[in-house]
Each structure stands twice: as structure tokens, then as C-alpha cells.
C-alpha positions as CSV (number, residue, x, y, z in Angstrom):
1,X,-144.3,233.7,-30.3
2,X,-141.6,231.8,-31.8
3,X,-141.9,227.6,-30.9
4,X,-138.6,227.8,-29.5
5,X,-140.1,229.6,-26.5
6,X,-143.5,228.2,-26.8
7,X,-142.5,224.3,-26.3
8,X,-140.1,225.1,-23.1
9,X,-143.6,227.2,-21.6
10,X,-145.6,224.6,-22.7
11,X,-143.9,221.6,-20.8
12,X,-143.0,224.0,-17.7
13,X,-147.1,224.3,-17.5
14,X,-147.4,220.5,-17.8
15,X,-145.5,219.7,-15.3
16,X,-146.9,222.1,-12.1
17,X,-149.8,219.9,-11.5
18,X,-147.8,217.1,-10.8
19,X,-145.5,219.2,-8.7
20,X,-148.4,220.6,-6.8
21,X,-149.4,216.9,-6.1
22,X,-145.5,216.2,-5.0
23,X,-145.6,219.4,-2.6
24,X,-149.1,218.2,-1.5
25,X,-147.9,214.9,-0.7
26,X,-145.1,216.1,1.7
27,X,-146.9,218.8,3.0
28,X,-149.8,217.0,4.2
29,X,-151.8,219.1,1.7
30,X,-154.1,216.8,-0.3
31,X,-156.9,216.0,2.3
32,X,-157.7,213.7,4.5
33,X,-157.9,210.7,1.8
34,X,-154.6,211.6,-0.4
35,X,-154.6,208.3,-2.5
36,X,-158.0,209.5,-3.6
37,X,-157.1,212.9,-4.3
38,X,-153.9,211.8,-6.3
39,X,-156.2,209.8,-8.0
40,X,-158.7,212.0,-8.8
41,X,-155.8,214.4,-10.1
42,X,-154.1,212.9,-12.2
43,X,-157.1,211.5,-14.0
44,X,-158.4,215.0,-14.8
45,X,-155.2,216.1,-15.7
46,X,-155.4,213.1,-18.2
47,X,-158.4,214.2,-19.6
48,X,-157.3,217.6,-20.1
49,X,-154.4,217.2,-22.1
50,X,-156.0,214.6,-24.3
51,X,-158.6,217.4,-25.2
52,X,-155.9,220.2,-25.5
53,X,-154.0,217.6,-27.7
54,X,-157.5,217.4,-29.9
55,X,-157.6,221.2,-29.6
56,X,-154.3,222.1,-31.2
57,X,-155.6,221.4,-34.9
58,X,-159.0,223.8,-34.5
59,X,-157.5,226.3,-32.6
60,X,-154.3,226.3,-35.5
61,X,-157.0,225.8,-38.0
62,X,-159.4,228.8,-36.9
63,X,-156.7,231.5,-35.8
64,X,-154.1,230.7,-37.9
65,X,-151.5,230.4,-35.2
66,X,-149.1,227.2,-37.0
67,X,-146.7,227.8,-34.4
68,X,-149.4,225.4,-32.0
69,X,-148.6,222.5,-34.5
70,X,-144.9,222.0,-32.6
71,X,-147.1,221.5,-29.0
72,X,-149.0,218.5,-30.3
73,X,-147.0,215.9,-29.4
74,X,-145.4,217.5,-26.3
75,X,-149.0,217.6,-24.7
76,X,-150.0,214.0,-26.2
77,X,-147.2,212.7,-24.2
78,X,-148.2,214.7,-21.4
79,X,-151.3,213.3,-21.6
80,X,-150.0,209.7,-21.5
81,X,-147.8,210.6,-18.7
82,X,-150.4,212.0,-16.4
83,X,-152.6,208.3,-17.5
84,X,-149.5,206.5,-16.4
85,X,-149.7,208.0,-13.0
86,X,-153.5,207.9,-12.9
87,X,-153.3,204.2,-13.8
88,X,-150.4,203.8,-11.6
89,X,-151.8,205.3,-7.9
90,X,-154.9,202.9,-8.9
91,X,-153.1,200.3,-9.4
92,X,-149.9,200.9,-6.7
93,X,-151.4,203.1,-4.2
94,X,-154.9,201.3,-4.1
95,X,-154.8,197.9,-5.3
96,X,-151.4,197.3,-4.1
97,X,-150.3,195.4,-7.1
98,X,-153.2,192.8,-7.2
99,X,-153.3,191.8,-10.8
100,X,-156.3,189.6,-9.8
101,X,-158.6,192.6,-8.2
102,X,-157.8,195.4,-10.9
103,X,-158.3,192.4,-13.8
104,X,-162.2,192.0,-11.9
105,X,-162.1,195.4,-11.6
106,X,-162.1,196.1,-15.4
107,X,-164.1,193.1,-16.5
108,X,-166.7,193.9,-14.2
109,X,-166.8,197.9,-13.2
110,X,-168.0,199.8,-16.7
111,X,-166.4,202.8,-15.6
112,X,-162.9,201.3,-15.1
113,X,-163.1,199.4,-18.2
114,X,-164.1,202.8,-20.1
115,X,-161.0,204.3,-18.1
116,X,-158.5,201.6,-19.0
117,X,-159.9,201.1,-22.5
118,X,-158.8,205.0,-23.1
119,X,-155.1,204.6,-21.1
120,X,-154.5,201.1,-23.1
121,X,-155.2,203.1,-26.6
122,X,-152.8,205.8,-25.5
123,X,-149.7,203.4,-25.5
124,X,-149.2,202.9,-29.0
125,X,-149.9,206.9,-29.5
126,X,-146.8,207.2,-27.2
127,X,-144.3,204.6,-28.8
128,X,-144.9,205.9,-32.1
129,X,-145.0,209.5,-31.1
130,X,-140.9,209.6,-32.6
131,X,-139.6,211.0,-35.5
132,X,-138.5,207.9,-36.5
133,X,-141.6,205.9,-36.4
134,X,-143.3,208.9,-38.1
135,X,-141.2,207.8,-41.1
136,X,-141.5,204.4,-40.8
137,X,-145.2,204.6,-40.5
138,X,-146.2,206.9,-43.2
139,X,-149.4,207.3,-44.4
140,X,-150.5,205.1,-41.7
141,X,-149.0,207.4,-38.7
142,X,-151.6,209.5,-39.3
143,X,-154.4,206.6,-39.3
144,X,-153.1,205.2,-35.9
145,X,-153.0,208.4,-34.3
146,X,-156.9,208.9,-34.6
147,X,-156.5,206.7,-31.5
148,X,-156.7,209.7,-30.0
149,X,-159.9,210.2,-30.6
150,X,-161.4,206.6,-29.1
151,X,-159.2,207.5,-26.1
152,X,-160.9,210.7,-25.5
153,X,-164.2,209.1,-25.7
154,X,-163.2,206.2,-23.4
155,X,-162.1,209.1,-20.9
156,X,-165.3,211.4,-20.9
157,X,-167.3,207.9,-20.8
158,X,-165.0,206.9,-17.8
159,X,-165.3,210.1,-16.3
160,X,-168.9,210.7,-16.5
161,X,-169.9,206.8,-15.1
162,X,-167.1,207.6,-12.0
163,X,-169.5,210.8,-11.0
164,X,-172.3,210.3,-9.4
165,X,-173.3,213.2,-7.8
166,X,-172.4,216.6,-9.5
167,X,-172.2,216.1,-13.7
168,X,-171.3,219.6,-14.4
169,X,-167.6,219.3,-14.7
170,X,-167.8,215.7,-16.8
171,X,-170.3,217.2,-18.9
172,X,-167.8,220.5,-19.9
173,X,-165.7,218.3,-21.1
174,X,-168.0,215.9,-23.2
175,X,-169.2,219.1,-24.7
176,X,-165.5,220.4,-25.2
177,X,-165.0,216.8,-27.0
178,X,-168.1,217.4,-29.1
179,X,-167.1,219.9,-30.5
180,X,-163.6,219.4,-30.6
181,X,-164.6,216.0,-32.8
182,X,-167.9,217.8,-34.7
183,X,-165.1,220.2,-36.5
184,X,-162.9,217.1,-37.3
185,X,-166.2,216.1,-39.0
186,X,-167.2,219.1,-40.9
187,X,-163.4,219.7,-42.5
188,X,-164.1,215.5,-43.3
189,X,-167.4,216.6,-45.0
190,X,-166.5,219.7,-46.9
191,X,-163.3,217.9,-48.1
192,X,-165.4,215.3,-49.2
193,X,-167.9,217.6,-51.0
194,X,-164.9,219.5,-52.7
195,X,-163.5,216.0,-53.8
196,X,-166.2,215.3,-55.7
197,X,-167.0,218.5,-57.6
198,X,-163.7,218.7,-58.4
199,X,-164.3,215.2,-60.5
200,X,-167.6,216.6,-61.7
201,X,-171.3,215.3,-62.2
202,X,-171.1,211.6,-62.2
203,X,-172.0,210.4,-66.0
204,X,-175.5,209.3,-66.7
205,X,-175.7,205.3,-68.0
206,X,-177.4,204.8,-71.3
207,X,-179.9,203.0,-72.6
């Protein structure tokens, strides 16, 4: 499939959970606690696009399919999106703009400060997600942009302290993020490995 159709079926995706939470809201069809359900939504939603963000290099990588490489940025901004209205019904919706409760919230609650620790590392991803600061960055783009990464994290970890019932679904996706991250580090290791034979055995000191 060429990436001019891909990107256009790509954001079209993105964007039905947040119109299923719009057509939920009016129609009286997200419970009987809707704030919570909103909230609850768009964090997962979060979640997921950071991981299929962190899934577009494997999946490119193991099946060859380059075309995936134009989605990247589209679902990374997706991703920030959905955390803006995540951290947007917390703070709107439920805190009703008290700076002073959501600042003890994430000094003192572990799993909102794991949750804004991953939406706060997202920002720069999101400014600098251009063409333009591509250029301007460089080399060092591509070091920022391992953000990503932490953020993940801080999302499983904010996901998995929020839970305290059923684990199954937090736990998916901490092992999705395992293994998602474990292949980042075996490419890191062979590369590594190929580095050095390429330069050959070290030389022995004399004497």
C-alpha cells in the first residue's frame, strides 16, 4: 500500500476513539460516571499510540514494510494528543482548574506523578516533531526523541500503580513494551559487536 493512502487511513483510525467518546458524551453513553470514563479513555488511548509509535521501527524492521516509517510521527502526535485530553479531563473535568490540588496530587500520589512524568516528556517530542526542527536538530533529533522511550515507561508505571484490582490489561502492555524496548536493545548490541570486529582484535601492550 502506497503511504499516500496509508497516512489518510492511519489518522481516520486515530481519530474514532475520540469520536466515539464525543458521541458518548451526547448520547448519554459513557456510564453512569462519564468524567471517569473519559478519563479512563483517553489514557489508554495514550498508552496505545505511544506503543504503536515504539512498534513502527520492529514491525518495519522484521517485515520489511518501509512504507510504516511515514506513520511514525502521525501516531506520536496522536499519542500526545490523546495525553493532552487525558491530562486535560483530569485536570478541567475533575480538578476544575485547581493548580494547588493537581500540584499535591503529583508530589504526593506515585501514580499521577509516573502519569505526568510520561505526558510532561511528550511535549518536547511534539514541538520538535517538524521538519524544520528535524534539521535544526540533527544528530541530536534523534537523541531527544528516545524520550519516547522514558514516556512509555512512565505510562505502563502510571498505569499499572492506577489498577488495583484486575492487572491483566496493564501487564499486556508492559510486556508489549518489553519487548518492543528488548529489540531496541539487541539491534544496540549486535551493532555494537559488529563495530568492534570491524576494527579488529584490540593490540596486545608490550613488555
Amino acid at each position: 500500500m502506497r503511504i499516500r493512502f496509508l497516512k489518510p487511513l492511519g489518522v481516520l483510525a486515530a481519530t474514532l476513539p475520540a469520536a466515539w467518546l464525543v458521541r458518548g458524551a451526547f448520547t448519554g453513553g459513557l456510564g453512569a460516571n462519564p468524567i471517569d470514563k473519559i478519563t479512563d479513555e483517553t489514557g489508554v488511548w495514550t498508552l496505545r499510540f505511544l506503543l504503536l509509535t515504539l512498534a513502527v521501527t520492529p514491525v518495519r524492521r522484521w517485515l520489511g514494510w518501509n512504507e510504516l516509517i511515514g506513520l511514525r510521527r502521525t501516531l506520536g502526535l496522536f499519542a500526545f494528543g490523546y495525553g493532552v485530553l487525558h491530562f486535560a479531563t483530569y485536570f478541567v473535568l475533575d480538578h476544575f482548574f485547581d493548580v494547588d490540588r493537581v500540584f499535591a496530587d503529583v508530589v504526593k500520589r506515585p501514580f499521577v506523578t509516573a502519569g505526568f512524568t510520561g505526558f510532561v516528556l511528550m511535549i518536547p517530542l511534539a514541538i520538535t516533531s517538524t521538519r524544520g526542527w528535524i534539521r535544526r536538530l540533527g544528530r541530536r533529533w534523534q537523541q531527544l526523541h528516545r524520550l519516547a522511550y522514558a514516556s512509555a515507561i512512565a505510562g505502563v508505571v502510571h498505569y499499572l500503580w492506577l489498577v488495583k484490582a484486575d492487572l491483566g490489561r496493564p501487564l499486556r502492555y508492559a510486556a508489549i513494551l518489553v519487548v518492543l524496548l528488548g529489540a531496541r536493545l539487541v539491534w544496540m548490541a549486535r551493532a555494537g559487536m559488529a563495530s568492534r570486529a570491524r576494527r579488529g582484535p584490540a593490540p596486545v601492550p608490550e613488555g
